[in-house]
TORLO-968701 format. One line per field, with one value per atom (N, C-alpha, C, O): residue number from 1; residue in one letter; atom name; x, y, z. Coordinates in nm, 2 decimals, decimal comma. Example, Ala and Ser with C-alpha at 12.3 -4.5 7.8 and 13.67 -1.06 7.14 Angstrom:
<atoms>
pos = c(1  1  1  1  2  2  2  2)
code = c(A  A  A  A  S  S  S  S)
site = c(N  CA  C  O  N  CA  C  O)
px = c(1,32  1,23  1,32  1,42  1,28  1,37  1,29  1,34)
py = c(-0,57  -0,45  -0,33  -0,33  -0,22  -0,11  0,00  0,11)
pz = c(0,78  0,78  0,78  0,85  0,71  0,71  0,79  0,80)
</atoms>
This chain:
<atoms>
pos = c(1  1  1  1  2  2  2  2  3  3  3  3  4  4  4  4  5  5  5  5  6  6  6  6  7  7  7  7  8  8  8  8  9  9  9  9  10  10  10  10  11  11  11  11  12  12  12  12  13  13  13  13  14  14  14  14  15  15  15  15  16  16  16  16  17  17  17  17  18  18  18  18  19  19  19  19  20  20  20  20  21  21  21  21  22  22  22  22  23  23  23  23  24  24  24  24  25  25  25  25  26  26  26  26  27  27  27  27  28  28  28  28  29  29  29  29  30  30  30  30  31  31  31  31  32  32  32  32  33  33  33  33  34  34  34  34  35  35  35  35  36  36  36  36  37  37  37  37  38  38  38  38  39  39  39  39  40  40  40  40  41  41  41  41  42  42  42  42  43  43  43  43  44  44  44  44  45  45  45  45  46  46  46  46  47  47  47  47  48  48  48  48  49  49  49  49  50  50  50  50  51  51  51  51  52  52  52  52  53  53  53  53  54  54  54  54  55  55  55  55  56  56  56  56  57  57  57  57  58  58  58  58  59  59  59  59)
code = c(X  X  X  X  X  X  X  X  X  X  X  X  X  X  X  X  X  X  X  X  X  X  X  X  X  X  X  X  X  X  X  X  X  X  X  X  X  X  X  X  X  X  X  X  X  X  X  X  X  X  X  X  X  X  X  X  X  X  X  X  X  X  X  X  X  X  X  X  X  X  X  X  X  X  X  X  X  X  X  X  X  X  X  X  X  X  X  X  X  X  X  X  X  X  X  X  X  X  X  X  X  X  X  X  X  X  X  X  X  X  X  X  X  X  X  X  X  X  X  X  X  X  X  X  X  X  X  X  X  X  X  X  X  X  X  X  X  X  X  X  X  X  X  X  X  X  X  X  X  X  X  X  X  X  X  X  X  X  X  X  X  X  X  X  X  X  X  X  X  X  X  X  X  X  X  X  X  X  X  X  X  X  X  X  X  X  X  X  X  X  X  X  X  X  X  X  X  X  X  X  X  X  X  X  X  X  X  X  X  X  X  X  X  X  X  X  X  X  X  X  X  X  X  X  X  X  X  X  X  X  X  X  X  X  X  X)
site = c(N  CA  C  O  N  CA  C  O  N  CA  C  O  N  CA  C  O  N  CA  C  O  N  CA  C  O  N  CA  C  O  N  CA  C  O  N  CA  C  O  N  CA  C  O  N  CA  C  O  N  CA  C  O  N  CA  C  O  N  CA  C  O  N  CA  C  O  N  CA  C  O  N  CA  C  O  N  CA  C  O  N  CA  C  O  N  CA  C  O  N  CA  C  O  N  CA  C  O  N  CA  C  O  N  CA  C  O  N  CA  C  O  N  CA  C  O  N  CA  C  O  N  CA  C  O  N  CA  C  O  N  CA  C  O  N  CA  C  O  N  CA  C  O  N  CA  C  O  N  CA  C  O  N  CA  C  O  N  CA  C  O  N  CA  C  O  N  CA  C  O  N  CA  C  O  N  CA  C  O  N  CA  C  O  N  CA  C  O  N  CA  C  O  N  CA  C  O  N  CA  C  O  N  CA  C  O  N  CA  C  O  N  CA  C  O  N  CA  C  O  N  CA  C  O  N  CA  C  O  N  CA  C  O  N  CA  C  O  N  CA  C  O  N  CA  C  O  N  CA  C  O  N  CA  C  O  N  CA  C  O  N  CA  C  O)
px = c(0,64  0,51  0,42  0,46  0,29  0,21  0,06  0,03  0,02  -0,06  -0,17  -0,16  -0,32  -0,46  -0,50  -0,47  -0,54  -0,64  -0,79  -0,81  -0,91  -1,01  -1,09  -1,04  -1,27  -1,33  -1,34  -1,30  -1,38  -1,37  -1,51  -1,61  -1,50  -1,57  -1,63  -1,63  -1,68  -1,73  -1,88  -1,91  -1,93  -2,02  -1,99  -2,06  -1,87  -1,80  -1,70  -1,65  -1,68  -1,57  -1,39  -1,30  -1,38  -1,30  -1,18  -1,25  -1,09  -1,04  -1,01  -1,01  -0,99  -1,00  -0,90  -0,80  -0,91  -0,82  -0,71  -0,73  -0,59  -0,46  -0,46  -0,45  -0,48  -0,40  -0,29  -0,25  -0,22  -0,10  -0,09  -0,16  0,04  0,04  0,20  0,28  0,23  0,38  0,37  0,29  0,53  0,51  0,60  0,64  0,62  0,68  0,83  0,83  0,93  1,03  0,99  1,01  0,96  0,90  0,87  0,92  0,81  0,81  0,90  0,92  1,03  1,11  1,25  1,33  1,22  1,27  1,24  1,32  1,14  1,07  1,08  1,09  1,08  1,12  1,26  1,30  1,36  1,47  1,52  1,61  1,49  1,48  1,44  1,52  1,28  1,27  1,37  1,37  1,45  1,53  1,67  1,72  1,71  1,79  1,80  1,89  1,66  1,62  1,62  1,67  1,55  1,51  1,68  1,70  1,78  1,88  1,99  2,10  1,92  1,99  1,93  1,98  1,78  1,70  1,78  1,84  1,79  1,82  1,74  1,62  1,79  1,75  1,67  1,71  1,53  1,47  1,34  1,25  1,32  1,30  1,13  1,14  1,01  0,90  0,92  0,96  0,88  0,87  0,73  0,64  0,71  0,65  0,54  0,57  0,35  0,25  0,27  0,19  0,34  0,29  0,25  0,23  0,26  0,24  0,33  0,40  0,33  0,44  0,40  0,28  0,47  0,43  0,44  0,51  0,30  0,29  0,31  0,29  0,34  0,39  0,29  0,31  0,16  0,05  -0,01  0,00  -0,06  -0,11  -0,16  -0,21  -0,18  -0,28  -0,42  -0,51  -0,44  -0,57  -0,65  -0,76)
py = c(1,76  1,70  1,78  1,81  1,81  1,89  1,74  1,63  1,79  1,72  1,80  1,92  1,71  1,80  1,67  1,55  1,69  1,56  1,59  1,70  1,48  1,51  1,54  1,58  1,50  1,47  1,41  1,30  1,39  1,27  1,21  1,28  1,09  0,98  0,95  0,83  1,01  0,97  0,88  0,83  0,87  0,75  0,62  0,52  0,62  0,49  0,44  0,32  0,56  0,53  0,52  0,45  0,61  0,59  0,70  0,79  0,75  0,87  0,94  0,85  1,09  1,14  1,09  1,03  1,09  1,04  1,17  1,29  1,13  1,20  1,17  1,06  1,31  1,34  1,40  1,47  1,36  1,41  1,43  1,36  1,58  1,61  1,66  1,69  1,64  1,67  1,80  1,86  1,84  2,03  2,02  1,91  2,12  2,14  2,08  2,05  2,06  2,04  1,92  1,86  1,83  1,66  1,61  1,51  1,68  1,64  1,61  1,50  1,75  1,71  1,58  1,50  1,62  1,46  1,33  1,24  1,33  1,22  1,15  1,03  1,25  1,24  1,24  1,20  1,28  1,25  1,13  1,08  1,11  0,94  0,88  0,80  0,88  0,78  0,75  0,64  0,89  0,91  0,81  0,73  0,82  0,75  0,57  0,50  0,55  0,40  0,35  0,25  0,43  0,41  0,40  0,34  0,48  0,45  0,34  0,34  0,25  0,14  0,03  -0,06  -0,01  -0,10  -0,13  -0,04  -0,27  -0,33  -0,31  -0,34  -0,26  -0,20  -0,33  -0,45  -0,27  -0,38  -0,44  -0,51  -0,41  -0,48  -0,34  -0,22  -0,42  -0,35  -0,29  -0,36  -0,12  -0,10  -0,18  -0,17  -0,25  -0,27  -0,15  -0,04  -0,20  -0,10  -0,06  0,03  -0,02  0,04  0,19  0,25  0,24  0,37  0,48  0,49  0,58  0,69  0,79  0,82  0,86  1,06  1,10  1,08  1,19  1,29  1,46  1,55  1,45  1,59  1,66  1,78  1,59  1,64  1,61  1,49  1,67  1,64  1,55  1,54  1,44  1,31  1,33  1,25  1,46  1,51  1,59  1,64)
pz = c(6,37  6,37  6,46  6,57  6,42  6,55  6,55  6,48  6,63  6,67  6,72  6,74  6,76  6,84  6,91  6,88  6,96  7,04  6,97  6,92  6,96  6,86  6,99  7,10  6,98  7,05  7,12  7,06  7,26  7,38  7,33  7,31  7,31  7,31  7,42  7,44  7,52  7,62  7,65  7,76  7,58  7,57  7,54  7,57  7,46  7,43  7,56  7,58  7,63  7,75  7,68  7,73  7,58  7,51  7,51  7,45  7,52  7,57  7,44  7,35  7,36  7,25  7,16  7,21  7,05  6,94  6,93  6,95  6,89  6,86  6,70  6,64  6,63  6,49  6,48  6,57  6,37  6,37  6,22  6,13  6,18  6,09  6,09  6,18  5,94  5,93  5,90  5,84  5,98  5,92  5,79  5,74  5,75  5,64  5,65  5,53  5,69  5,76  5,78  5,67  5,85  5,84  5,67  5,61  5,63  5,46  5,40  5,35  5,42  5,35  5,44  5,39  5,54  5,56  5,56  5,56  5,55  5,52  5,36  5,34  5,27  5,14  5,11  5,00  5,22  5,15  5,21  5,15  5,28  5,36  5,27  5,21  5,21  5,17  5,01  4,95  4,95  4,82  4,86  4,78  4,96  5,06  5,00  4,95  5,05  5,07  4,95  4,92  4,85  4,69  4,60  4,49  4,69  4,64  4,65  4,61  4,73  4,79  4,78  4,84  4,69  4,64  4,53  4,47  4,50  4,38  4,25  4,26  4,13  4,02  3,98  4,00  3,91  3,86  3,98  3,93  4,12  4,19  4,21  4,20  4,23  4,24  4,39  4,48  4,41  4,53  4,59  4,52  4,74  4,82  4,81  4,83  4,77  4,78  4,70  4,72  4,53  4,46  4,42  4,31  4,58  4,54  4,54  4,64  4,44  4,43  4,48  4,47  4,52  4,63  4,47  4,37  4,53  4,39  4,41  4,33  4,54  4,64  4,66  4,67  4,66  4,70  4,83  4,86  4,91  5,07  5,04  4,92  5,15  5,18  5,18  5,15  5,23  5,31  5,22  5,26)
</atoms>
């Protein structure tokens, strides 16, 4: 995972925001984790949210 800190908000008194991003290597763990979990759901049962990875970035 890498990360940046954004701009400091300093008029807000707010300290800078943290992004974060998966490397390549975080992806595929993350995906095989979640192949993991999908294989231990009861057949028939809606996944939770609906939504499917289409192996395209978020961003």
């Amino acid at each position: 995972m890498r990360n940046h800190a954004g701009e400091t908000s300093r008029a807000a008194g707010r300290p800078a925001r943290r992004y974060y991003r998966l490397t390549g290597d975080g992806v595929r763990a993350a995906r095989l984790a979640l192949a993991e979990l999908r294989a231990l759901a009861p057949e028939g049962r809606p996944s939770r949210g609906g939504a499917e990875p289409t192996g395209a970035p978020a961003w």
